[in-house]
C-alpha positions in Angstrom: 85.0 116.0 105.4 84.8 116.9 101.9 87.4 118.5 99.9 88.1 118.5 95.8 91.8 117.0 94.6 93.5 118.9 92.0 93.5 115.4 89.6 96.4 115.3 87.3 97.3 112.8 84.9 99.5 110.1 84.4 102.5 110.7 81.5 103.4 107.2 79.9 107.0 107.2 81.1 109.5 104.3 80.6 110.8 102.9 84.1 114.7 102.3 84.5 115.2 98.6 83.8 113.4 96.1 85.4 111.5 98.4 87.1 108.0 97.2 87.0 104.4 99.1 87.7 102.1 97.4 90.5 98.8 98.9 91.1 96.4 98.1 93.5 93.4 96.7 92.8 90.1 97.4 95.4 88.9 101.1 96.1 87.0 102.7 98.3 85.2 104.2 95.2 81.2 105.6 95.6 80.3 104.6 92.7 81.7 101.0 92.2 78.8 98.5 93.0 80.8 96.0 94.5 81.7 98.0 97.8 77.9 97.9 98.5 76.3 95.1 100.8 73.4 95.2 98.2 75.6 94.9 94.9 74.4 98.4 93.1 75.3 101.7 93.5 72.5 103.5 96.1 70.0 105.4 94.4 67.7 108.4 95.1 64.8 106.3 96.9 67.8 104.5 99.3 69.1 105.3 102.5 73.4 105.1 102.7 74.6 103.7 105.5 78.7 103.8 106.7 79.5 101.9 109.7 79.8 104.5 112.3 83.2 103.4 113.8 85.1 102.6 110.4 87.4 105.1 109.3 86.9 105.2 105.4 88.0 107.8 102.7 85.2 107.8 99.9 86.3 108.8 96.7 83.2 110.2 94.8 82.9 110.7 91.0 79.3 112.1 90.2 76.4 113.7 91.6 73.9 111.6 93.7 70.6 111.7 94.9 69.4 110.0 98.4 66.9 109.5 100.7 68.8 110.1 104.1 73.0 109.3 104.8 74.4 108.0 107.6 77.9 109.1 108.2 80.9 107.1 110.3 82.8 109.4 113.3 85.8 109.4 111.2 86.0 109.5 107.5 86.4 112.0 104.1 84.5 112.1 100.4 87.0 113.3 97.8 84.8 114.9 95.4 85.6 115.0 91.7 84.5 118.1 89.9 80.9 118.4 90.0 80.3 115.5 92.6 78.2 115.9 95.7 74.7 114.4 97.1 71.5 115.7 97.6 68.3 114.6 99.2 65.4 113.8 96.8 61.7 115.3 97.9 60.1 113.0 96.5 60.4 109.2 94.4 63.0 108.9 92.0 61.4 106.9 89.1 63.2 103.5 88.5 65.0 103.4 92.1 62.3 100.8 93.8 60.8 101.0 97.1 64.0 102.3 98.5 66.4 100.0 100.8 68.7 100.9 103.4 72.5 99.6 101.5 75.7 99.5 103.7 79.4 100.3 102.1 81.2 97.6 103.1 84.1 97.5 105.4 87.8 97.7 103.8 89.3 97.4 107.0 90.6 93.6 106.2 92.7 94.5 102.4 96.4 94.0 102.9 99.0 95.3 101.5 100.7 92.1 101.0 98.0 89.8 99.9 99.5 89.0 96.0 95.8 88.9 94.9 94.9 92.2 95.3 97.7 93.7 93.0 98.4 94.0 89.2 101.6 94.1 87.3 102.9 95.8 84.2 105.7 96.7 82.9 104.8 100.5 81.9 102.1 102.7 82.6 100.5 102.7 79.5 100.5 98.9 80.2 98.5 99.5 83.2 95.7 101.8 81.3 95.9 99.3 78.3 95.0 96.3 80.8 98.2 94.8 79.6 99.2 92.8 83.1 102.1 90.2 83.8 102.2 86.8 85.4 104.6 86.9 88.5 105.4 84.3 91.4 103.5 85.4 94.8 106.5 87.2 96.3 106.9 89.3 93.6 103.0 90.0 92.8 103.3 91.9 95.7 105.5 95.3 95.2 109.2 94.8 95.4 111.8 97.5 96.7 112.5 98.6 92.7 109.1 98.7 91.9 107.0 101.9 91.4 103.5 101.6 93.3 100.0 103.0 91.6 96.7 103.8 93.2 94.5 104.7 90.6 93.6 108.2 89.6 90.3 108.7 90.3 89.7 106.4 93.2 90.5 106.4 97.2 91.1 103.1 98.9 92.1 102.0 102.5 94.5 99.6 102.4 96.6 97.6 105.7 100.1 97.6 105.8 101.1 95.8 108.8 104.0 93.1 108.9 106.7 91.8 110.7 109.2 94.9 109.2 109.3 98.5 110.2 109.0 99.9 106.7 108.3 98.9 103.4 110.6 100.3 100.7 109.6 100.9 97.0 110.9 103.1 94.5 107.8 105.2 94.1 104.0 105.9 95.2 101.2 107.6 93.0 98.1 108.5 94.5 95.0 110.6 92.8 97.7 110.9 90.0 100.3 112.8 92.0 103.6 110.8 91.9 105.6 111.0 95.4 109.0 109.9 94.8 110.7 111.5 97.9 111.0 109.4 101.4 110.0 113.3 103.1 107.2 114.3 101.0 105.5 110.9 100.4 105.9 111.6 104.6 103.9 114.7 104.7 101.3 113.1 102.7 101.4 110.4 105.4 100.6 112.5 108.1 97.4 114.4 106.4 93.6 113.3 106.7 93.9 111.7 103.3 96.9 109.8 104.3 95.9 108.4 107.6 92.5 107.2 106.1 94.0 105.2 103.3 97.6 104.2 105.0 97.0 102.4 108.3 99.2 99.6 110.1 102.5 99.2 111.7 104.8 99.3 109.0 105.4 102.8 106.9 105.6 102.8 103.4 108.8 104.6 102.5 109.5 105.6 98.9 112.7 106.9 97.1 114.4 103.4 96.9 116.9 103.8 93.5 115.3 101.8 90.9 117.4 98.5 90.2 120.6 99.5 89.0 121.7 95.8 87.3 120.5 94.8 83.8 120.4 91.2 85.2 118.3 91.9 87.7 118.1 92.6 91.0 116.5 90.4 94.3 112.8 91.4 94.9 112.9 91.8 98.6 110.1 89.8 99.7 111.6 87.0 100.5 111.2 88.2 104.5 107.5 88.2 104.0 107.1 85.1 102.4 105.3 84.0 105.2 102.8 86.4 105.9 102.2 87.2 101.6 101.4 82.9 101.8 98.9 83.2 104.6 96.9 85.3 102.3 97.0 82.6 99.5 95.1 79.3 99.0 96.8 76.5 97.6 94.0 74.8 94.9 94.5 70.6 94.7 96.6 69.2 91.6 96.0 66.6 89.8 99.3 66.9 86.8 102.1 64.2 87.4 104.5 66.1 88.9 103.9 69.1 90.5 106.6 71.9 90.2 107.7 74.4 93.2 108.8 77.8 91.6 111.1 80.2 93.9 108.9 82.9 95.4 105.5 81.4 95.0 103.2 79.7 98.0 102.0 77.0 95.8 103.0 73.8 93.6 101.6 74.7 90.3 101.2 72.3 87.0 103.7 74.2 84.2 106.8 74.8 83.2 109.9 76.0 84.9 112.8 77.6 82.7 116.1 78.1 84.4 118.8 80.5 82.8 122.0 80.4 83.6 123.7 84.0 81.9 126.7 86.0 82.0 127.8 89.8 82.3 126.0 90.8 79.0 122.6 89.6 79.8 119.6 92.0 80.1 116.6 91.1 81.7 114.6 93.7 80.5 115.5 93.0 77.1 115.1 89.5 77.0 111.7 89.6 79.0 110.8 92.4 75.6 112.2 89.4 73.2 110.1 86.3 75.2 106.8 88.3 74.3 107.9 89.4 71.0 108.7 86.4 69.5 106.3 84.0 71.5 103.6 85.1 73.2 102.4 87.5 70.2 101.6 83.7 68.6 98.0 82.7 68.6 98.9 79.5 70.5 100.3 80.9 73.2 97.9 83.2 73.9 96.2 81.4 76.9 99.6 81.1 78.6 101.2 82.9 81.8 104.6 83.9 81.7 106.7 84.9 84.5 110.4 86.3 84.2 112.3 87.2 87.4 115.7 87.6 89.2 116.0 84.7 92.0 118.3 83.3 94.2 118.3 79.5 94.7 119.5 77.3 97.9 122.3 75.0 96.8 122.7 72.5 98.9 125.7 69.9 99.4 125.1 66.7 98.0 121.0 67.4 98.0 121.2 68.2 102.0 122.7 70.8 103.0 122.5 73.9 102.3 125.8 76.1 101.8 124.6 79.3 99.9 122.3 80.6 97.2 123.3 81.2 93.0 121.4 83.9 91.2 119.5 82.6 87.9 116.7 83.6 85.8 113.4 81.8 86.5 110.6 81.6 83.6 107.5 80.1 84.8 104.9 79.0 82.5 101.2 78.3 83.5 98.8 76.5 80.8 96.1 74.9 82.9 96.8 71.3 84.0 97.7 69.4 80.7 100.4 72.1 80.4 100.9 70.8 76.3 101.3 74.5 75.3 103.0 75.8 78.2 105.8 72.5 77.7 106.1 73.5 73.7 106.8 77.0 74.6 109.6 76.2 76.9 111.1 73.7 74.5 111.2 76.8 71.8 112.2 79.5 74.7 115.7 76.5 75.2 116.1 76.2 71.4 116.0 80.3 70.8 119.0 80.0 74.0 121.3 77.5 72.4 120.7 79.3 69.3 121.9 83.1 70.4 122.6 82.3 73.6 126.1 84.0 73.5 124.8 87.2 71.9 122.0 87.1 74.4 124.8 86.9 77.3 123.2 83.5 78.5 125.5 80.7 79.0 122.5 77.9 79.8 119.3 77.1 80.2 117.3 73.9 81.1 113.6 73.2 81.8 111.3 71.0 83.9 107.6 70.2 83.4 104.8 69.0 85.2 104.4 66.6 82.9 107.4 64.9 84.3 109.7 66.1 81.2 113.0 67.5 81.2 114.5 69.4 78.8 118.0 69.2 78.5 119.9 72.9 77.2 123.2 74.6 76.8 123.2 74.2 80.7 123.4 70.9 81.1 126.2 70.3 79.0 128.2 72.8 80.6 127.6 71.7 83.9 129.0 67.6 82.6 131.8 69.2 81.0 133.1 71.7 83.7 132.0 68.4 85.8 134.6 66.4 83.9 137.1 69.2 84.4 137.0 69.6 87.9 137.1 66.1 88.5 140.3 65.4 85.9 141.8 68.5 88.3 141.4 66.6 91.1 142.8 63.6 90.0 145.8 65.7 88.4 146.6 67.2 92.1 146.0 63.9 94.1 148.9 62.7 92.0 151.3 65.6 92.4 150.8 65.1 95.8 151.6 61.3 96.1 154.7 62.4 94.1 156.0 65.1 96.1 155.7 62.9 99.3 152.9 64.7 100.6 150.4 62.3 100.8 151.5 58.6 100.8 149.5 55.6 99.9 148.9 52.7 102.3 151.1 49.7 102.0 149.6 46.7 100.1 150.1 44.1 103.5 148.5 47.3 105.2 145.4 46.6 102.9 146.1 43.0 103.6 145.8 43.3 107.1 142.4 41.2 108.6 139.7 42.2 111.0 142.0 41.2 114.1 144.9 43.4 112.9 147.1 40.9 111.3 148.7 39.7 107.9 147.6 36.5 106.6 149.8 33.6 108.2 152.4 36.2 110.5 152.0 37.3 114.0 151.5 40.6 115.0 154.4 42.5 116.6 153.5 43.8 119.7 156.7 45.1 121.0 157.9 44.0 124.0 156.4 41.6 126.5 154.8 42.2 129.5 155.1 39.8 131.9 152.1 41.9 134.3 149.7 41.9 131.2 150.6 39.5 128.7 151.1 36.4 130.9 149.3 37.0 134.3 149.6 33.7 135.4 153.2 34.3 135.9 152.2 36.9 138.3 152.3 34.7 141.4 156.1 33.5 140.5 156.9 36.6 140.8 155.2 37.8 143.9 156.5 34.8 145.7 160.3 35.9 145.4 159.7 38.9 147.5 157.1 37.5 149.8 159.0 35.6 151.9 159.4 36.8 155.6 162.8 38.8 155.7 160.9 40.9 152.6 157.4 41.9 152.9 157.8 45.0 150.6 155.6 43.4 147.8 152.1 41.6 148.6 148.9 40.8 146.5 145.4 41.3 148.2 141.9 40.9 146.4 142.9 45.3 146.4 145.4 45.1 144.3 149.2 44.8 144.6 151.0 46.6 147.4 154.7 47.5 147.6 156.6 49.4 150.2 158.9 52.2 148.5 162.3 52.1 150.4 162.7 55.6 149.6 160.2 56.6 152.2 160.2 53.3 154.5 158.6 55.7 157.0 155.4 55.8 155.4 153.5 53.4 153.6 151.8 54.6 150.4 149.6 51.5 148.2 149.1 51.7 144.5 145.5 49.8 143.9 145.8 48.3 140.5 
């Protein structure tokens, strides 16, 4: 099938906050060696071969010039303006001896594999090559985020998972923008759509872009799983190994944690972590990843009773992690210093290195600590005063192992002649066994008595 798209271009627009730009990587693209078994783009002395039961959708830029083509059962060329093929009579200088090259098979490329996306935070970011760091989960697109195929490109791309749908804010495909769950739908349902969409969960657009300047979850937390199955974890060798929230991996950096209030802006401060810092020369090697995340807190280390949102900045600087350690220690001095115009109330960091830096976070932790603890004590004593809750006796403190106070007897109440002194038992037994009164006898059973209430019938008691 062979059709022409009406190709229209991308407008640098600014995203709501926080919104950020992924765009996928691989394409399905004629002219891009690298989808060619032979590693260069078929020439007029070559024979094309497609594998006959792939479905493919071929997006073609130029005019080309072939020996023979053979086509799959199911499958499209989107033709740019003044693209097509034609069949050279005879050699084409330069082209070799001619070789038969296969395009190879896109079938495997999922959606949620982190390696084959890139982030930005605007689309003139994405033209200018200007990409972000992010954790795993979030490499992949999030329900906020707007998605980008490139312009002049087709790919074919697998979006089965464990959900039903996929939600993002946005979809752009051959530069047309689809930002409504029923027309992105149409598109779905064409030739186009069905070639480069397959697999059990739909991509649904029209998701409201995050509404909270501090951020708002991801939403790939469910597909952790399946996004880490895509990812292999490399061998370590810093001290000590850090685990960021979202990502599949240990990794040797920094980890930043940001404690804010009601005035912070992520978007802002992510715009003031590269302007003041990662503009410097020595930083420029460095990775930086900002994000929203929920951590576990967990009772006493164990268990786990609920998740606090905070801001995570992960750092990556190779293994000796010396630059990616100095940045974090200015990133926690630039908090303490405008932390309260920035709307963050703390922040700490740990490195690889084994390093902790200690921030306006810690200290509020030990002194809201303090004060929680001095509360306690303050209401323990109200109580004690009020009668409510009484303090043991000191001889109850006193008492030993065997339950009684040093040099007095224990009061047991009364005595029991059955159970505290069973060798009186007999005595007893023998006043009422004599043979005018049989009413009370002791067998190896038990004891046996006769109830004179009902004479008539005998009822036995076995102790």
């Amino acid at each position: 099938m062979l059709k022409t798209p009406d190709v229209l271009f991308l407008f640098c627009l600014v995203g709501a906050a926080n919104t950020l730009y992924k765009q996928w990587i691989p394409d399905t693209n004629y002219e891009n060696k690298t989808n060619w078994d032979k590693s260069a783009v078929p020439c007029g002395n070559d024979i094309v071969q497609f594998s006959a039961q792939r479905q493919v959708s071929v997006f073609v830029e130029t005019a080309h010039a072939l020996q023979e083509m053979r086509l799959p059962v199911n499958g499209e060329f989107i033709l740019n303006s003044g693209a097509g093929f034609h069949v050279l009579a005879g050699q084409e200088p330069g082209c070799g001896q001619g070789v038969v090259t296969q395009f190879k098979d896109s079938e495997p490329l999922q959606w949620f594999n982190p390696a084959l996306w890139q982030t930005a935070a605007t689309q003139e970011d994405l033209q200018h090559g200007k990409f972000l760091f992010s954790v795993h989960e979030e490499s992949v697109p999030c329900q906020y985020d707007d998605v980008v195929f490139k312009t002049h490109s087709s790919f074919r791309v697998d979006t089965s998972s464990s959900q039903t749908s996929i939600l993002v804010k946005s979809v752009s495909v051959l530069g047309k923008i689809f930002g409504t769950r029923s027309e992105f739908s149409k598109y779905l349902s064409s030739r186009s759509g069905q070639l480069q969409f397959h697999g059990s969960s739909a991509i649904t657009v029209g998701n409201p872009g995050c509404g909270d300047p501090t951020g708002c979850d991801c939403g790939n937390s469910v597909n952790h799983q399946q996004i880490c199955s895509t990812v292999t974890c490399s061998s370590l060798s810093c001290k000590m190994p850090l685990h960021p929230v979202g990502h599949c991996c240990e990794m040797c950096g920094v980890i930043i944690t940001i404690q804010y209030a009601a005035g912070f802006n992520l978007q802002n401060y992510r715009q003031r972590i590269y302007q003041l810092f990662l503009v410097l020369p020595e930083y420029k090697s460095i990775q930086l990843g900002i994000s929203k995340v929920f951590k576990q807190q967990r009772l006493i280390g164990v268990l786990p009773f609920g998740t606090i949102p905070e801001i995570q900045v992960v750092i990556l600087d190779g293994e000796q992690g010396t630059q990616s350690e100095a940045l974090a220690q200015e990133i926690v001095k630039d908090a303490r210093s405008h932390g309260s115009t920035l709307g963050i109330t703390g922040a700490e960091f740990q490195a690889s290195s084994g390093s902790n830096g200690v921030g306006v976070g810690i200290v509020v932790g030990a002194v809201f600590g303090v004060l929680i603890l001095i509360t306690l004590i303050i209401i323990v004593i109200a109580l004690i005063r009020k009668g409510v809750v009484k303090m043991p006796s000191l001889n109850s403190l006193k008492r030993n192992s065997d339950g009684e106070n040093f040099g007095e007897p224990l009061d047991h109440g009364f005595e029991n002649p059955m159970f505290d002194k069973p060798d009186m038992i007999p005595d007893i037994l023998g006043q009422y066994s004599s043979e005018t009164n049989k009413s009370i006898s002791m067998t190896q059973t038990g004891v046996h008595f006769m109830n004179p209430v009902y004479d008539e019938n005998e009822t036995d008691f076995n102790g």
